[in-house]
C-alpha positions in Angstrom: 0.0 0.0 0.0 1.5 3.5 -1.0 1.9 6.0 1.5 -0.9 8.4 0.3 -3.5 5.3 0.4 -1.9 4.6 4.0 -2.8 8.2 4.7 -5.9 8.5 3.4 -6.4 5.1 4.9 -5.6 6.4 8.2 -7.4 9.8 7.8 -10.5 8.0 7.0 -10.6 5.6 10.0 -9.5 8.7 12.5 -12.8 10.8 11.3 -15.0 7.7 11.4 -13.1 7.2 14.8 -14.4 10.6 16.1 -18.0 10.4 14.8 -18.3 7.5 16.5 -17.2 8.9 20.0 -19.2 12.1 19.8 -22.0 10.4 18.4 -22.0 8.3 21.8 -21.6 11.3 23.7 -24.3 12.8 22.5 -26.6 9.2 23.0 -24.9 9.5 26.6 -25.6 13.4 27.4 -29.3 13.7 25.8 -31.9 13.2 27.6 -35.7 11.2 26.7 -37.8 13.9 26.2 -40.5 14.2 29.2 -44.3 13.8 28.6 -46.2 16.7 29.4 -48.6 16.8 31.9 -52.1 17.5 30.7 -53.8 20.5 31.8 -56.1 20.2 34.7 -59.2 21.8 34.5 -61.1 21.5 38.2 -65.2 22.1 37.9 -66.6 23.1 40.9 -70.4 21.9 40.9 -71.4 24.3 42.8 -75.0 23.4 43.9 -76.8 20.1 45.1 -77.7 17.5 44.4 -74.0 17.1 43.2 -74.8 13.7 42.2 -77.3 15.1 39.5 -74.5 15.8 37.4 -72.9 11.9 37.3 -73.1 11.2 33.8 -72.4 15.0 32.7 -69.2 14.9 34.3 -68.0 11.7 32.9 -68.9 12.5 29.4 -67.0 15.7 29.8 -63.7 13.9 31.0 -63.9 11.3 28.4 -64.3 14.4 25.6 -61.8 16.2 27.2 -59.3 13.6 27.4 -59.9 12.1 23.5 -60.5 15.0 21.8 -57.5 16.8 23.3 -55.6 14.4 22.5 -54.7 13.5 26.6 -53.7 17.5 26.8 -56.3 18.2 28.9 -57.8 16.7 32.2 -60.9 17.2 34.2 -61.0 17.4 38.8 -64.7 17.8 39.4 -65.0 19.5 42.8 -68.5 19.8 44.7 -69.5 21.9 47.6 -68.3 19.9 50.6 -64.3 20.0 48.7 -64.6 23.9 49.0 -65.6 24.1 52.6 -69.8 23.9 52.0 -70.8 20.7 52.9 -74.5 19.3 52.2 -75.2 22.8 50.5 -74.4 25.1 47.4 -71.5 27.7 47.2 -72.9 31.0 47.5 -73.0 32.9 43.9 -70.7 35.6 45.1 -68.0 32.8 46.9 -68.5 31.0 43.7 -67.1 33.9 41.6 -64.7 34.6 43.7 -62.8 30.8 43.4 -63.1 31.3 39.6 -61.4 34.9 40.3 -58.3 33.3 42.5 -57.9 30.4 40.4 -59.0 27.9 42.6 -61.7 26.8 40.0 -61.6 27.1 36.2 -64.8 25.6 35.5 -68.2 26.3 37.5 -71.4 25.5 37.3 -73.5 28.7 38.5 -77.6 30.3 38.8 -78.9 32.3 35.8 -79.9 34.5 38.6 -76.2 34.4 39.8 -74.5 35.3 36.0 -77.7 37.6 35.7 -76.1 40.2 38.8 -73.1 40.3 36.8 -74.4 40.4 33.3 -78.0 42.0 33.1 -79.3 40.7 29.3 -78.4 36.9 30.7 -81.6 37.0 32.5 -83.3 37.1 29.3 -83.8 33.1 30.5 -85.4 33.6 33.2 -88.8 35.4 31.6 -91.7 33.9 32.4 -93.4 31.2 30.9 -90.8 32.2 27.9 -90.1 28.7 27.2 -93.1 26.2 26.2 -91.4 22.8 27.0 -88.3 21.4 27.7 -88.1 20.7 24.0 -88.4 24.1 22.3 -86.0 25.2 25.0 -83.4 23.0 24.2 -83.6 24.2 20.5 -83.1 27.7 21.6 -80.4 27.2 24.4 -78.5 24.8 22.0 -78.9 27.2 18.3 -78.1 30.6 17.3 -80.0 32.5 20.3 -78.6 31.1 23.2 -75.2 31.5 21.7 -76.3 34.9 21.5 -76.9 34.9 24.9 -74.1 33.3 25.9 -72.0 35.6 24.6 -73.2 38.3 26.4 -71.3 36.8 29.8 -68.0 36.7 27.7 -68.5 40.4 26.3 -69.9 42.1 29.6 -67.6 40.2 32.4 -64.2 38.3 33.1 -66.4 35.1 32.1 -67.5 33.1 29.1 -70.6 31.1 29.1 -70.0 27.4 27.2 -73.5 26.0 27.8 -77.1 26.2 29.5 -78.6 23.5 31.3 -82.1 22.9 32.9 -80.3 22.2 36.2 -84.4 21.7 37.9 -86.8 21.9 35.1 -89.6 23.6 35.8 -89.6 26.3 38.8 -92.5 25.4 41.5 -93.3 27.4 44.9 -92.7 25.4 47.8 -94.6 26.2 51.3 -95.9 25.0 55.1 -98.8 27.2 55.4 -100.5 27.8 52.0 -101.2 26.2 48.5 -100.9 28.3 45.3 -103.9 27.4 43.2 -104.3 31.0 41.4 -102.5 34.1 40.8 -104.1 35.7 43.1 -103.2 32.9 46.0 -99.6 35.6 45.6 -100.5 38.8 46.8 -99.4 40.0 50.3 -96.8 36.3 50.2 -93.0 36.6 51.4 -91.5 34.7 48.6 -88.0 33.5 48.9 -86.0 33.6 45.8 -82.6 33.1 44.3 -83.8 34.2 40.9 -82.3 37.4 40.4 -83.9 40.5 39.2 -86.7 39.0 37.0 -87.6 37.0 39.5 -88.5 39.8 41.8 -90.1 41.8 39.4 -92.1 38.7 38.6 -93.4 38.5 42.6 -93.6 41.9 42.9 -95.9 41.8 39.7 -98.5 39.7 41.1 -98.6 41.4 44.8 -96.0 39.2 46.7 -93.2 40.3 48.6 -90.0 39.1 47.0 -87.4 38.2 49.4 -83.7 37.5 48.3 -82.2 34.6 49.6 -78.6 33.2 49.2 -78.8 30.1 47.2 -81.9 27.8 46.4 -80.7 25.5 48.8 -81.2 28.3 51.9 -85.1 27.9 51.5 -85.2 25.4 54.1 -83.6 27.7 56.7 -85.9 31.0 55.3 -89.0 29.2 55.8 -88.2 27.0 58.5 -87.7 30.1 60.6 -91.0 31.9 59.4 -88.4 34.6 57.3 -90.9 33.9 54.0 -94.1 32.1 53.7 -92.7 30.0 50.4 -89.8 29.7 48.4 -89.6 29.4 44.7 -87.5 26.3 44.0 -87.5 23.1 42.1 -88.3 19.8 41.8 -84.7 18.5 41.3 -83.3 21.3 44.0 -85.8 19.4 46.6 -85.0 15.9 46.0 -81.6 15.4 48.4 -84.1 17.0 51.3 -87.1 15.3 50.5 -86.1 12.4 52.7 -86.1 14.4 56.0 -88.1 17.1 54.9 -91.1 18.7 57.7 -90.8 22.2 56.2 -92.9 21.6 53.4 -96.5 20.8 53.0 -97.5 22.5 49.3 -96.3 22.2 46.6 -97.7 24.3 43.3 -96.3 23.6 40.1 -96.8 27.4 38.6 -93.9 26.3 36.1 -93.9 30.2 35.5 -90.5 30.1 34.4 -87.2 27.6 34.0 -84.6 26.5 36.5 -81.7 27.3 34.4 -77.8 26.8 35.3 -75.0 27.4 32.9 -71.7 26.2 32.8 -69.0 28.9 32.8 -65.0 29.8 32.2 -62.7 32.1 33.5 -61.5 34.2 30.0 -57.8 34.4 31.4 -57.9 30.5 31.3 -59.5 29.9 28.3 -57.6 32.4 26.2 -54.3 30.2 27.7 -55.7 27.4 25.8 -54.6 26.1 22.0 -58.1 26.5 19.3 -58.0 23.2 19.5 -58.2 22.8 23.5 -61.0 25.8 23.2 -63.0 23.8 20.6 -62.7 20.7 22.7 -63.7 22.9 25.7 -66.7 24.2 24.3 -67.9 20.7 22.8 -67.6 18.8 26.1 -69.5 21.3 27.8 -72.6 21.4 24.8 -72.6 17.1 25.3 -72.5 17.6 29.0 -75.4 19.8 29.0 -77.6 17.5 27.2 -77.4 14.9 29.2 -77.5 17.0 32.7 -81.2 18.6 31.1 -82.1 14.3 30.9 -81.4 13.7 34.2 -82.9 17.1 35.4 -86.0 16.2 33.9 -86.0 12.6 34.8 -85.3 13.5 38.9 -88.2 15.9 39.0 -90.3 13.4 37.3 -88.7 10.7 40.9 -89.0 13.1 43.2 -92.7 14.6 42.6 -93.7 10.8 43.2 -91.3 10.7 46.1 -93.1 14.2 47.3 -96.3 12.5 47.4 -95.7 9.6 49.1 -94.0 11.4 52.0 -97.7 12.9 52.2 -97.0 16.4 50.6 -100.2 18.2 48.5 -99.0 18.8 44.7 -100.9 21.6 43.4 -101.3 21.4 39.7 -102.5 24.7 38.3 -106.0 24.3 35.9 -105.1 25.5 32.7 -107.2 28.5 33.0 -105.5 29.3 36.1 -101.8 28.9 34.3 -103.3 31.2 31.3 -104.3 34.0 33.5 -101.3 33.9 35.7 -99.3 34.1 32.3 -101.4 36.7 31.6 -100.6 38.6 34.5 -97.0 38.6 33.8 -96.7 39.8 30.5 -95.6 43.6 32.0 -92.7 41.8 33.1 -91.4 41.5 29.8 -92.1 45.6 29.1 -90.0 46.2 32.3 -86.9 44.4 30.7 -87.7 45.4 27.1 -84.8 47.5 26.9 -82.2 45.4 28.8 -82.8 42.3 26.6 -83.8 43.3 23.3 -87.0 43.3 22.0 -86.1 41.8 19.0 -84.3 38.4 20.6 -87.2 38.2 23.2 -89.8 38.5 20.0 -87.0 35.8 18.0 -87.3 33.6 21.3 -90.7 33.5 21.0 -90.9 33.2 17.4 -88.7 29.7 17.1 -90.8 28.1 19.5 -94.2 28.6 17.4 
């Protein structure tokens, strides 16, 4: 072999030489990358019965998980985690764990989001909805998007979905049945419904009286603070089973129990379009199938009502009609907060 091949030779196997030990190195010094961890997203269900929202919550998870691809991961929390155990969170508490950071997700009153955001209360008009049908094609279409996005463009908030969260509201009492509107006038009625809600009472002669949470009506009327409570049938069932406090109950059905599910902006804008899109899909899917259970529970617990020996007051239809009637100033007095025009559209779809 001539020298220059030697050289070459030896040039050759020196390079090859050298790849190979900092190639090594490099295998040596580099470490696996390290899986992500998903992005926890804790839901406080911030009202009873917790339980009600079972099959919601696990539909969520599994839509969260899949459809982000494992980069996101749901904590449900309920009342007793945050310190209120056997009750709800109070609206104003609840807001503030979204604020901190504690929470991301909640679950919270129309009456609650309507103190922050005025034309969400749009929902709780009464008698505005026919049946739980045509108000599932409203809350899920264009118009309750609409309405939705009023939380997102008039607080720190955005509204993903609207649930039944109690179907139909009722008045609860101990001392008098509610057959007619007139049964109202002069009545302390307890409420959680916000500003409509009032309005409504103080429309048919009643005295409305603010409580905390739906929940609190035991308390209120237990003590003799208000002569009924307007509540419903899902909100009763975890107190049927030692309930004393109640001996009427008078399915008005003047207006929806509604609940939506809500997110802190400052988290969701931290989120990819994708995690947003999965976000806002889990939520719609959970919704559904919390307004089937709703529905389903009242439906249980007005039987378990009766057999525990309370009166169910089931309004003649005349009675509902005139007591609909009655109420139709209501929707003059929030005319201008809502929108004529999406209360008439509201209206319209459900013909």
């Amino acid at each position: 072999m001539s020298i220059s091949k030697i050289s070459m030779y030896i040039l050759v196997t020196a390079v090859l030489g050298l790849a190979v030990f900092f190639g090594t190195r490099m295998l040596m010094t580099t470490k696996a990358p390290v899986a992500r961890k998903p992005i926890e997203v804790r839901w406080l269900i911030a009202h009873q019965p917790a339980d009600l929202f079972v099959r919601g919550t696990k539909i969520f998870a599994d839509v969260l998980e899949k459809e982000s691809n494992g980069s996101m991961a749901l904590k449900v929390l309920v009342p007793e985690d945050v310190g209120f155990p056997g009750g709800d969170v109070p609206t104003n508490q609840l807001f503030k764990f979204l604020e901190e950071g504690t929470v991301q997700l909640a679950t919270v009153y129309a009456g609650g989001i309507e103190s922050r955001n005025a034309p969400y209360g749009i929902i709780n008009l009464p008698f505005l909805f026919r049946n739980y049908k045509s108000a599932e094609g409203v809350l899920e279409g264009s118009l309750g998007k609409q309405i939705r996005d009023t939380v997102e463009k008039n607080t720190s908030l955005r509204s993903l979905a609207i649930t039944y969260s109690g179907g139909y509201r009722l008045i609860a009492s101990n001392k008098k049945s509610i057959k007619t509107a007139d049964d109202f006038k002069g009545l302390r009625i307890g409420t959680a419904g916000g500003p409509v809600a009032e309005a409504l009472f103080r429309e048919l002669g009643a005295i409305p009286v603010p409580i905390p949470t739906v929940a609190s009506g035991k308390k209120y009327l237990t003590t003799g603070d208000v002569d009924a409570v307007e509540t419903a049938y899902t909100r009763l069932s975890f107190r049927l089973a030692s309930s004393t406090y109640i001996r009427y109950i008078s399915e008005t059905n003047h207006s929806l129990f509604t609940t939506a599910t809500i997110v802190t902006k400052a988290f969701y804008d931290s989120l990819s379009p994708m995690q947003q899109e999965t976000l806002g899909k889990a939520a719609q899917l959970a919704a559904k199938v919390e307004r089937e259970d709703s529905v389903a529970l009242a439906g249980k617990t007005k039987l378990d009502a009766q057999k525990q020996g309370i009166r169910i007051v089931e309004l003649s239809p005349s009675a509902s009609a005139d007591l609909k009637t009655r109420l139709l100033p209501v929707y003059k007095t929030f005319e201008a907060t809502f929108g004529a025009d999406l209360i008439q559209k509201i209206v319209d779809q459900q013909k």
